[in-house]
Every structure is written in structure tokens, then in C-alpha cells.
C-alpha positions as a Markdown table, in Angstrom:
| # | Residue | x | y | z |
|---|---|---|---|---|
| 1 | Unk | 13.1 | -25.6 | -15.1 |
| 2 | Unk | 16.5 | -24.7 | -13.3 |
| 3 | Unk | 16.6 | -21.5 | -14.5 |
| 4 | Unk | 12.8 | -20.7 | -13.3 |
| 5 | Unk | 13.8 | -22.5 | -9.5 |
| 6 | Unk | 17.0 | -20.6 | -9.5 |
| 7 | Unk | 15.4 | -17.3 | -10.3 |
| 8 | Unk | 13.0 | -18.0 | -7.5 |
| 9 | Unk | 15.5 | -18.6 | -4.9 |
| 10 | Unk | 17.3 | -15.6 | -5.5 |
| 11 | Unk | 13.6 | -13.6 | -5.8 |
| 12 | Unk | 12.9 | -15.3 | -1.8 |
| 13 | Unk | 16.4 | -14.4 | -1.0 |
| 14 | Unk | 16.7 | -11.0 | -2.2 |
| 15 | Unk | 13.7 | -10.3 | -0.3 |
| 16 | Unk | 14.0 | -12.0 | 3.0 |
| 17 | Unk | 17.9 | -10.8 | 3.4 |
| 18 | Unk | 16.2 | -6.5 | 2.9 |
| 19 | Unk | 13.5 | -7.8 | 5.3 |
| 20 | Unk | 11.2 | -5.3 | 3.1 |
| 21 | Unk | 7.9 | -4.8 | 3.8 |
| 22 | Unk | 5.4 | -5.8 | 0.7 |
| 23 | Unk | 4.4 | -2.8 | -1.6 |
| 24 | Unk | 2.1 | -1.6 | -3.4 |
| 25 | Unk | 2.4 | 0.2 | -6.6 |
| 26 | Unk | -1.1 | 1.8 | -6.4 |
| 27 | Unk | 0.4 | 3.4 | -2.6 |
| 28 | Unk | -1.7 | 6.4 | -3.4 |
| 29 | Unk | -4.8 | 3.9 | -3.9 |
| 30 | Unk | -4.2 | 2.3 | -0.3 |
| 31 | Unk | -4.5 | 5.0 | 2.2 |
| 32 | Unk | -4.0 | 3.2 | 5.8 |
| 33 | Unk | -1.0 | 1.2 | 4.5 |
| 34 | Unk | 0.5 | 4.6 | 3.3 |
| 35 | Unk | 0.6 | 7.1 | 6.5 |
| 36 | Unk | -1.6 | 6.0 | 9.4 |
| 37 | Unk | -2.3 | 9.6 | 9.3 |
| 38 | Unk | -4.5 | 9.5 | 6.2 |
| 39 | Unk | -7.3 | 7.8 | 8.8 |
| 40 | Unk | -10.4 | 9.3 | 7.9 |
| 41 | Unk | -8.8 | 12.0 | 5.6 |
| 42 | Unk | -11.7 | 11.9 | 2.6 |
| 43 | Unk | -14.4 | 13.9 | 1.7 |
| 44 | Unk | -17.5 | 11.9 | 2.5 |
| 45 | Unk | -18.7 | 9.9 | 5.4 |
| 46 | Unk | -16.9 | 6.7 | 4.9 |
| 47 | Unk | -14.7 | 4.6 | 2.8 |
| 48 | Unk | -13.9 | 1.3 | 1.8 |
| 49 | Unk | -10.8 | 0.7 | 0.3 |
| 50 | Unk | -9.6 | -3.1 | -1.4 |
| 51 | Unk | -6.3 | -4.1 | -3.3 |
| 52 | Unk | -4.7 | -7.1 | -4.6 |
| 53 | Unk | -1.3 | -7.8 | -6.0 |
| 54 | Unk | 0.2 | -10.4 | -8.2 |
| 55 | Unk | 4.1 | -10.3 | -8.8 |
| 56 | Unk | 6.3 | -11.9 | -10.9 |
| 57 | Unk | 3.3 | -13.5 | -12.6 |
| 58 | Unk | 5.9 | -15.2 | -14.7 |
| 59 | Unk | 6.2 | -18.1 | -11.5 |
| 60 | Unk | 3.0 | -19.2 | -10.1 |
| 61 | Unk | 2.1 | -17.3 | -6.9 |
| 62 | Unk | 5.0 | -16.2 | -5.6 |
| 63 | Unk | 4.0 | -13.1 | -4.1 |
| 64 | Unk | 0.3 | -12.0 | -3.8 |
| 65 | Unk | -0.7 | -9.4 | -1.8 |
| 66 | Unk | -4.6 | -8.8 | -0.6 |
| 67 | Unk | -5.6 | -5.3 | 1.8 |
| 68 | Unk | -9.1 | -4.3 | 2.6 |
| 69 | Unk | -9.7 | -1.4 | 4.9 |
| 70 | Unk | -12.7 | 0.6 | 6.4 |
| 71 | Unk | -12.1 | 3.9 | 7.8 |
| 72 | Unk | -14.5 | 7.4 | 8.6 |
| 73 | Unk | -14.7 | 10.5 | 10.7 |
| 74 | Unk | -16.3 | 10.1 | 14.3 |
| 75 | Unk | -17.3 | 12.9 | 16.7 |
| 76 | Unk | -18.1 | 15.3 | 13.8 |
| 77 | Unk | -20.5 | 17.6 | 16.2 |
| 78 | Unk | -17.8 | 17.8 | 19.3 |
| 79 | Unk | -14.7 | 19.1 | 17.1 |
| 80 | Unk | -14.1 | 22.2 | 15.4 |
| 81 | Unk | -15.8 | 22.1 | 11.8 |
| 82 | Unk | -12.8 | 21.6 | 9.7 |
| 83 | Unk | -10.8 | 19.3 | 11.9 |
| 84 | Unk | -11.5 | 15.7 | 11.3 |
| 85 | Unk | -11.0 | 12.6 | 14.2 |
| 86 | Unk | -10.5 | 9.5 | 12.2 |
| 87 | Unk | -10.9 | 6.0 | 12.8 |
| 88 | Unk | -10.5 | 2.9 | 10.8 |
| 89 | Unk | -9.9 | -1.2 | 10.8 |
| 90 | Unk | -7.2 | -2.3 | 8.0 |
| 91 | Unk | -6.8 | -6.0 | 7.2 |
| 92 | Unk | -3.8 | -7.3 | 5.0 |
| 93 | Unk | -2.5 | -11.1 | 3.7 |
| 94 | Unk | 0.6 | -11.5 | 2.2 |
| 95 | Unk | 1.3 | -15.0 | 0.9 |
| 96 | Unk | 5.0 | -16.0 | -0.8 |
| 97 | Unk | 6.7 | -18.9 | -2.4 |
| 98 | Unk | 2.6 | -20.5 | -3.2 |
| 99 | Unk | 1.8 | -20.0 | 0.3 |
| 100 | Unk | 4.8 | -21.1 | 2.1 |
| 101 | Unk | 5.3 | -17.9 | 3.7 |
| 102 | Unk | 2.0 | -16.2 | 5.1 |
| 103 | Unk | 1.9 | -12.7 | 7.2 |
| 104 | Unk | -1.5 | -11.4 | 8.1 |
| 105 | Unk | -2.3 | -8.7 | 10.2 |
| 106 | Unk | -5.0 | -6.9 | 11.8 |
| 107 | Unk | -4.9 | -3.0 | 12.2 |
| 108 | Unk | -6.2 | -0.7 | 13.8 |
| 109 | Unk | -6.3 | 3.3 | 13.2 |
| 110 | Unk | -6.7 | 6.4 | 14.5 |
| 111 | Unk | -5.9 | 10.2 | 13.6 |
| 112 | Unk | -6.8 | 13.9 | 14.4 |
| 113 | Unk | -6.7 | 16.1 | 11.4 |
| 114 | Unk | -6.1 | 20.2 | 13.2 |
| 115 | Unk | -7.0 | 23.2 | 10.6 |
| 116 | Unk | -4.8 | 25.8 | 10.5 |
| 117 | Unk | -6.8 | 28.5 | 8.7 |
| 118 | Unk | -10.5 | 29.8 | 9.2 |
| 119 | Unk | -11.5 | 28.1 | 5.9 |
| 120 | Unk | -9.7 | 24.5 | 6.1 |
| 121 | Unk | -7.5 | 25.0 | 3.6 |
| 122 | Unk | -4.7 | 24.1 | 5.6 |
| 123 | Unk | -4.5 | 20.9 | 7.9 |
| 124 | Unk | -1.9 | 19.0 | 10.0 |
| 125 | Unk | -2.4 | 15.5 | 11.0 |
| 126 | Unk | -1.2 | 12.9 | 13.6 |
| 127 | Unk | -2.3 | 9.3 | 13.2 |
| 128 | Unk | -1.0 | 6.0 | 14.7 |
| 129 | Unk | -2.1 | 2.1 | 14.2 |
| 130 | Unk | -1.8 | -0.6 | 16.0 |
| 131 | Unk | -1.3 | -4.3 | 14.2 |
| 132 | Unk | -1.6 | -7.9 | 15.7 |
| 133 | Unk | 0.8 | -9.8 | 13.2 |
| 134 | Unk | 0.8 | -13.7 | 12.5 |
| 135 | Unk | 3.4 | -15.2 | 10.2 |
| 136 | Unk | 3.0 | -18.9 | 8.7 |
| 137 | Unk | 6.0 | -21.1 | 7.6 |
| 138 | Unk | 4.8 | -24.4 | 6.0 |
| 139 | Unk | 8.2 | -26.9 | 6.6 |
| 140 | Unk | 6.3 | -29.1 | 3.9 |
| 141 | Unk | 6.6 | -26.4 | 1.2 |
| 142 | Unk | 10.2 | -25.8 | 1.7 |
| 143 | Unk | 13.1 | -26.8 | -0.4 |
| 144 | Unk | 16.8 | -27.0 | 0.6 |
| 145 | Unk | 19.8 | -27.0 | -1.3 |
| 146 | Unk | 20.6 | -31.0 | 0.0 |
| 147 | Unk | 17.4 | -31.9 | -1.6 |
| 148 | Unk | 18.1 | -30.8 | -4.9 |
| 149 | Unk | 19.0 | -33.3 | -7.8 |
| 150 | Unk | 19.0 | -33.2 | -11.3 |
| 151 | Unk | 15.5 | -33.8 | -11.9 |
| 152 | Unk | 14.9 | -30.7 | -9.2 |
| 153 | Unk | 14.5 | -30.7 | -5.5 |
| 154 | Unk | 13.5 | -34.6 | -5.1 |
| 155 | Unk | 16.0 | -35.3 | -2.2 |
| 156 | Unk | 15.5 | -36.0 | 1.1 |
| 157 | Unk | 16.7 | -32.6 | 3.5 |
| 158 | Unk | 18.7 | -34.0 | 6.7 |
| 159 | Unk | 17.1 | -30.2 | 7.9 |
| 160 | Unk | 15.0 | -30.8 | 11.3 |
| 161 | Unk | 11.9 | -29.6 | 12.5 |
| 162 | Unk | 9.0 | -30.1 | 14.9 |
| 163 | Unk | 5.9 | -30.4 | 12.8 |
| 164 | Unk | 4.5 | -29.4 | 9.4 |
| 165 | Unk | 4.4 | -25.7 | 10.4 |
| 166 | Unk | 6.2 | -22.7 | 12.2 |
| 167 | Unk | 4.1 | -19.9 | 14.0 |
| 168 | Unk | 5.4 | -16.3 | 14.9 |
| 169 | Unk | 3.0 | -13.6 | 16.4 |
| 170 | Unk | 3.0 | -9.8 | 18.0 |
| 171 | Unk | 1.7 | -6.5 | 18.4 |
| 172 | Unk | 3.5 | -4.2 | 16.4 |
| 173 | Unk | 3.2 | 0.0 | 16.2 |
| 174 | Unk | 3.2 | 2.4 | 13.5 |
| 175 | Unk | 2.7 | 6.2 | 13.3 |
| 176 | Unk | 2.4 | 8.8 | 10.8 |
| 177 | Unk | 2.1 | 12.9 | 10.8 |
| 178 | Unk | 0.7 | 14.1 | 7.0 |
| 179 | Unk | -0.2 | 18.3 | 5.8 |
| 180 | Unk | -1.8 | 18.8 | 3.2 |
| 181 | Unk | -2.9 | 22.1 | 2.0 |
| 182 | Unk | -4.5 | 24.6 | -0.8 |
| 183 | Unk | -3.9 | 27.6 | -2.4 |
| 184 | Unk | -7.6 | 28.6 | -3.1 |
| 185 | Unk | -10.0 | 25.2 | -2.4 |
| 186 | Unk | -9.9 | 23.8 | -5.8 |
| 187 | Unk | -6.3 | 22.5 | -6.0 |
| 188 | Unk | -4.4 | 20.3 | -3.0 |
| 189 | Unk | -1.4 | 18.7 | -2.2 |
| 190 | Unk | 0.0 | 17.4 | 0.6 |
| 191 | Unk | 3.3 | 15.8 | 2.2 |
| 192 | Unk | 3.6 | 13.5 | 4.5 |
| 193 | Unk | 5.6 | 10.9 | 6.7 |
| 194 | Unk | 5.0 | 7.5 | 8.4 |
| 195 | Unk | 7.4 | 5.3 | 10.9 |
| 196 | Unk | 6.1 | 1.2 | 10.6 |
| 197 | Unk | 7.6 | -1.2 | 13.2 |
| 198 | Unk | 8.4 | 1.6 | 16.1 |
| 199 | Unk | 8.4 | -1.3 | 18.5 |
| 200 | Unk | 10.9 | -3.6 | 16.6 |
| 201 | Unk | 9.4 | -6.5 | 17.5 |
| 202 | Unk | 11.0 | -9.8 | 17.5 |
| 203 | Unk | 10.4 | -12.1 | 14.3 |
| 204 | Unk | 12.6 | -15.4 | 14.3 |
| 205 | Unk | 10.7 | -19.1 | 13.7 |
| 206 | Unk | 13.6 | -20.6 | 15.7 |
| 207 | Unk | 16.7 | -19.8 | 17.1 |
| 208 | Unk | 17.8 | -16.3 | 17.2 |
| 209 | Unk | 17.2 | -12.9 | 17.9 |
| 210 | Unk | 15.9 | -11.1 | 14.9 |
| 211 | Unk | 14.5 | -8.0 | 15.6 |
| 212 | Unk | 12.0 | -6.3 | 13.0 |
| 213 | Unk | 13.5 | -3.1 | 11.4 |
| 214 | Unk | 11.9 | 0.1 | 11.5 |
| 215 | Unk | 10.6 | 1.5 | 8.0 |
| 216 | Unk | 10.3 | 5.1 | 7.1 |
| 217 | Unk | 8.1 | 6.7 | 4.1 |
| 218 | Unk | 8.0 | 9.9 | 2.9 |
| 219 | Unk | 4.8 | 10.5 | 0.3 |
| 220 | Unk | 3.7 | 13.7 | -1.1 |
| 221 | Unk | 1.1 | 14.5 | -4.0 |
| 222 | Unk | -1.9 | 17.1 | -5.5 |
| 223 | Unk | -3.9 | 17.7 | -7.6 |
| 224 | Unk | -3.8 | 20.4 | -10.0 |
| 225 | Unk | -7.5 | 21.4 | -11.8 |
| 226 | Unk | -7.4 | 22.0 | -15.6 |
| 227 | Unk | -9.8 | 23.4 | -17.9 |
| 228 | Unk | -13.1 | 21.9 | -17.9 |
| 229 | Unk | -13.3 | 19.9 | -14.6 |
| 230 | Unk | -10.5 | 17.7 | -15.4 |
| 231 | Unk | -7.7 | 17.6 | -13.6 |
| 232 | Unk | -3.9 | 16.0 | -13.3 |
| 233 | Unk | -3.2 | 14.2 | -10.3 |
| 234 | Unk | 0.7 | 13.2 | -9.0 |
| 235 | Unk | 2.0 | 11.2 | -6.1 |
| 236 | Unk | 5.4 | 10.0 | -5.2 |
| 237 | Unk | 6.7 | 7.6 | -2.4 |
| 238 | Unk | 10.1 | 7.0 | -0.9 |
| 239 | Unk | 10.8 | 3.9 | 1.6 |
| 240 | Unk | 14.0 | 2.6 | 3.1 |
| 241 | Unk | 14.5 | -0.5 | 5.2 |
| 242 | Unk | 17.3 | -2.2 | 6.5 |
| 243 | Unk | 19.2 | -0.4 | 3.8 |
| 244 | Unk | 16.6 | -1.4 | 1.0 |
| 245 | Unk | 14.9 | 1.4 | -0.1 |
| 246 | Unk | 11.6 | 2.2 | -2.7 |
| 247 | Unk | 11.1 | 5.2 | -4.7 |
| 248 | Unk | 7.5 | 5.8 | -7.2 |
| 249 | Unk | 7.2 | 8.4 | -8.9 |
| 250 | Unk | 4.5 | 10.1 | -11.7 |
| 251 | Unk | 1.1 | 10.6 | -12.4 |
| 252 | Unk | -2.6 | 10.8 | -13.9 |
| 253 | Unk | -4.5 | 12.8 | -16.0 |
| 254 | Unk | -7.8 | 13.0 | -15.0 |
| 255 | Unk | -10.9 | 13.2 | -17.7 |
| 256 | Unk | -14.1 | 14.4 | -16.6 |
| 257 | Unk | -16.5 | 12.2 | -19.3 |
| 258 | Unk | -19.8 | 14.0 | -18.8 |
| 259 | Unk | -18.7 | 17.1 | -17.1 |
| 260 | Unk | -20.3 | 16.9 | -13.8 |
| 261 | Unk | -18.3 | 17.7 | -11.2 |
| 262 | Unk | -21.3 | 16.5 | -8.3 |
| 263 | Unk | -21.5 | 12.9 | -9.9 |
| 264 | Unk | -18.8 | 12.4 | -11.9 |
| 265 | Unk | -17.4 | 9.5 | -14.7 |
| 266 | Unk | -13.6 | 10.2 | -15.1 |
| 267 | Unk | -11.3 | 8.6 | -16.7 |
| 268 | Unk | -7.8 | 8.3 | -15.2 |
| 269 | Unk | -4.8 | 7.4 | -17.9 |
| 270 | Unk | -0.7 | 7.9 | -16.7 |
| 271 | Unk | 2.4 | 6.2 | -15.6 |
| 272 | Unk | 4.5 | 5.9 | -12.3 |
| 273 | Unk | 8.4 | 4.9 | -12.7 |
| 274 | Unk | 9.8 | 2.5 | -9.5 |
| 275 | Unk | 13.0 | 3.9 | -10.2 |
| 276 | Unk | 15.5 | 1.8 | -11.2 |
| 277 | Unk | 12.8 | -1.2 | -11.8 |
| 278 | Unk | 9.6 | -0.9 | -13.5 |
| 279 | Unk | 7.5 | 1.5 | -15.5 |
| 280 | Unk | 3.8 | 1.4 | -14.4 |
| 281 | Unk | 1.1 | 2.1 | -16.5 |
| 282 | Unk | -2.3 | 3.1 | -15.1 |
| 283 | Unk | -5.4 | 3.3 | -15.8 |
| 284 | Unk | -8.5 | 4.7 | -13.7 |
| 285 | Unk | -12.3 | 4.7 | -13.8 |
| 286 | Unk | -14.5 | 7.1 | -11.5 |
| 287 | Unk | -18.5 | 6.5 | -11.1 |
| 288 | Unk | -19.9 | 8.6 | -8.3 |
| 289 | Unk | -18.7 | 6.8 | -5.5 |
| 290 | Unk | -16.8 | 4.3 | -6.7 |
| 291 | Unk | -12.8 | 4.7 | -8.5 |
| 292 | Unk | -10.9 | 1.5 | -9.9 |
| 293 | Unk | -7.6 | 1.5 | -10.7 |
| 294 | Unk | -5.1 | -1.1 | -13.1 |
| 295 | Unk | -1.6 | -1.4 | -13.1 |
| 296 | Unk | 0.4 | -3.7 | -14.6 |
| 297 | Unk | 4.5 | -3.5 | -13.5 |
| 298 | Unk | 6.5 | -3.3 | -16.9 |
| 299 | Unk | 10.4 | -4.6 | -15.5 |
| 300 | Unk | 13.2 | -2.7 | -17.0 |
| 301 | Unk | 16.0 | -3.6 | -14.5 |
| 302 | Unk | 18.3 | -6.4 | -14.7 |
| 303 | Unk | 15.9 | -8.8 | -13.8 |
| 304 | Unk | 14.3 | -8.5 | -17.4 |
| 305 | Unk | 15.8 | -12.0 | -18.5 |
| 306 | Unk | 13.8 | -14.3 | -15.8 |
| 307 | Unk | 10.9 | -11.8 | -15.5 |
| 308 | Unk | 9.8 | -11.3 | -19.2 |
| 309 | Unk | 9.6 | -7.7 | -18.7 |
| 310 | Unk | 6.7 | -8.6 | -16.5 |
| 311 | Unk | 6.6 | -7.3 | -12.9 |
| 312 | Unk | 2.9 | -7.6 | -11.6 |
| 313 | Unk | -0.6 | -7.0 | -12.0 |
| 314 | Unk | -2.7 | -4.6 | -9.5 |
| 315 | Unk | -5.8 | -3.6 | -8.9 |
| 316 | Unk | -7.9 | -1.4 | -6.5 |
| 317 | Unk | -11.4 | -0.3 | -5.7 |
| 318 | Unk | -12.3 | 2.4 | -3.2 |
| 319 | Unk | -15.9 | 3.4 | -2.3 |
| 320 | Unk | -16.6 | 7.0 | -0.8 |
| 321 | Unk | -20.2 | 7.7 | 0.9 |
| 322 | Unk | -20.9 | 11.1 | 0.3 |
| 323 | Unk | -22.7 | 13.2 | 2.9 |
| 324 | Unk | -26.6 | 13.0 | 2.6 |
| 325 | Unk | -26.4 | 17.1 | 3.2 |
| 326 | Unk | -26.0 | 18.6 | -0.3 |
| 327 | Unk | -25.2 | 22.2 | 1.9 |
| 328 | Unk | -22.3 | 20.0 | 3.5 |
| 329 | Unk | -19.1 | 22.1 | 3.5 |
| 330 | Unk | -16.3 | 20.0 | 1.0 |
| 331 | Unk | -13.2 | 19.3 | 3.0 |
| 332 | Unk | -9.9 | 19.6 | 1.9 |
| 333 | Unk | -8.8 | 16.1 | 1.2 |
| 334 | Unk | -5.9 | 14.3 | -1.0 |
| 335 | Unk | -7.6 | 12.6 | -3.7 |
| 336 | Unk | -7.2 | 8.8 | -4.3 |
């Protein structure tokens, strides 16, 4: 029991002292918490994206993470016909600690996609969101180190507050500029960049001055076609926070089950490496329309003694409605 409460304290600490934004291991699965700029940046008329986290599953709830987004391309017959104007509405929960903690947030996106090349191949992208953030403290959930006795934390705290809960809100910005590219249509890659928290808002339940710290990502991926419409996908993503940082790295081979590159069934099998942390095996599945991804967070870092090896479980759906034109020019777009 001690050593379970104690590695939970210093899990709680360790992450509220890097004020780190949540992550997702799938990144590459949740576009509009990646690069606001990936707003409406698919092949298809609109998508529906969901994920859900579960770490350290090894201590009930401690962090789980929910995201659900919407997002398409608007204006199609007043741009040029390879740029794309996106729009899209991103929702995300965060609960730690069983719920003590809870940050929720509302978003909404927007980005302009520019070709740079007669055929699309080529595109530069500028996209920004706007969040209204609300963060939960329940007092009655918290423990403090004068309430803690042998039998755990059955003391009374001499800690005062007004009420069984603490509210923080505010509007908060983020902006993103992404490229991605091809060499002849079939292959794609792209690089890109994202700013979160450009107005440093202020996040304190009581006294103080805390002011939010900005977070910068770099991403970048492709897609490489093999023989026989399958394909090997790769994505990595670098963050850095008030001097914590986050680097993934790997990727997916892609096989096409039935050989139909119109409808397909693929199956996705690889690894991405949190360096430093966790190995991450994945596995994919592709119907038409509809992808799902697993992950499961192997821990390798020092942690492995309270953790198990275990990191986290994570999964993610994403729908794509294809154009009802068959004729419909394909766009250049990072796969997901």
C-alpha cells in the first residue's frame, strides 16, 4: 500500500511540477491535438476522429484521457481546386488522481491549405484554434502529508479551503503551420509545427501568479507505397515544455488484405519508441471508412519497478466520408 501511494505522489508531482500537457501515443491518430493546421487536411468530405487513454493502469484511474473531434473542408467551389479551407470543433477531458483533477476544453479550428504546384502535390498550411478551458480540483479527494498515518492518509489536514471544490477557467490560443508534399502522387510526407498556449494564460486555484507555459511540437511523417498496394507508414513527434520535453518515434507496415485500393481492409502492425520510456506496440485495422488503432505502452525506464512494465492502454477510431464523385480528384493528404 505505501509503496503504491508513494509511487502515486511522485507520478502527480512529476507531472504537475513539468506542467506538461497530456499525450497521446497514437499523436498521429489525433489530428487537431497534433498541429491545428492538420484542420480539414484528409481526403474525403469529413472526419470524425475519437481517442481514449488509460495510464499507469497499474493504480486505478490515475490519468485517463478522452478527445473526440469533427473537422471538414468548407467553401470547396470559391477556392482554387487543390487548396483546402478547413474547419473543425475538438472536445477533450482529462481526468487525474480518480478525478480529483479535471481539465476540459472546447476547441475550435480553422486552417487554409495553399498548393504550390499545378497538380497539388505540394501544400503549405496555416491553422489556428481557439480553446475555452475549465479545470476541476475536488478538496475532498485530496490528501496531504499531515493526514497521513500508518494505516495511510486517515488524518485530519489543518489545510484550509472554501468548499468541496476549486474552479479555474480561460480562453486559451494555439497555432500551427504544417507542408506536406509528394514526389509523384502516390507517396507523401509532410513536416510540421504547432505553438499551444500563445496567450499564457493564468492557471492558479488560489494564491499566486502561475502563468501557463507555451508548448512547441515538431511532427513529421509519410508514407512510402510498396509492392502490391501495401504500404509503410512513419511519424515522429518532438514536444518541450517548461523544460520537459516528448520525443515518439517509428512506424507501421501497412497490409492491403483483399487488394483494393478503392475500398480497402488493411492491416496495420509496428512499434513507436517514447524515447527514454516506453516501447509501443501497434496494431491497426482499415475498413473503408473506418481505421482503429491499439496501443499498449510497454515501460522500460526507471519507473519499471512501481509500473510493472505497464505504461497505458490506447485506442482510436477515425471515420473518413469519401466524396460521392467517384471522378473526384484525390488530394494529397497525410494519412492517419
Amino acid at each position: 500500500m505505501k509503496k503504491t501511494v508513494c509511487f502515486l505522489i511522485l507520478l502527480c508531482i512529476g507531472r504537475l511540477a513539468s506542467a506538461q500537457d497530456p499525450n497521446f501515443s497514437q499523436f498521429f491518430a489525433s489530428p487537431l491535438t497534433l498541429n491545428p493546421a492538420l484542420t480539414g487536411k484528409f481526403d474525403g468530405v469529413l472526419r470524425v476522429a475519437g481517442n481514449y487513454r488509460n495510464q499507469w493502469p497499474t493504480i486505478n484511474n490515475a490519468f485517463t484521457t478522452y478527445t473526440a473531434s469533427i473537422d471538414g473542408s468548407i467553401l470547396k467551389s470559391h477556392v482554387p481546386e487543390f487548396d483546402q479551407f478547413g474547419v473543425g470543433l475538438l472536445a477533450f477531458s482529462d481526468k487525474s488522481g480518480n478525478g480529483v483533477l479535471q481539465n476540459n476544453f472546447i476547441g475550435l479550428s480553422t486552417a487554409y491549405h495553399k498548393a504550390l504546384d499545378e497538380n497539388g502535390f505540394n501544400q503549405l498550411g496555416l491553422g489556428f484554434q481557439g480553446t475555452f478551458v475549465t479545470k476541476t480540483l475536488n478538496i475532498n479527494g485530496l490528501h496531504f502529508e499531515d493526514m497521513l498515518r500508518s494505516d495511510g492518509f486517515t488524518g485530519i489536514t489543518t489545510e484550509s479551503f472554501s468548499g468541496t471544490s476549486m474552479h479555474v477557467s480561460y480562453f486559451d490560443l494555439n497555432a500551427g503551420m504544417l507542408f506536406n508534399g509528394s514526389t509523384d502522387g502516390s507517396n507523401n510526407y509532410y513536416v510540421g509545427a504547432s505553438m499551444y498556449h500563445l496567450t499564457r494564460p493564468k492557471e492558479t486555484f488560489q494564491e499566486g501568479n502561475y502563468l501557463k507555459d507555451p508548448r512547441l511540437t515538431l511532427q513529421a511523417g509519410g508514407m512510402m507505397p510498396l509492392a502490391d498496394n501495401n504500404a509503410f507508414h512513419f511519424s515522429a513527434i518532438h514536444s518541450r515544455q517548461a523544460g520537459a520535453y516528448n520525443t515518439v518515434i517509428g512506424g507501421a507496415y501497412m497490409l492491403n488484405l483483399d487488394n483494393d485500393p478503392e475500398s480497402p481492409r488493411n492491416l496495420y502492425l509496428g512499434s513507436w519508441f517514447r524515447l527514454g520510456d516506453a516501447a509501443i506496440p501497434y496494431i491497426g485495422l482499415e475498413f473503408g471508412s473506418l481505421h482503429f488503432g491499439a496501443t499498449y505502452d510497454v515501460n522500460l525506464s526507471k519507473l519499471k519497478p512501481g509500473s510493472n512494465m505497464r505504461g497505458g492502454a490506447e485506442f482510436s477510431l477515425i471515420y473518413v466520408q469519401k466524396a460521392s464523385d467517384p471522378n473526384a480528384k484525390k488530394l494529397n493528404c497525410p494519412k492517419f
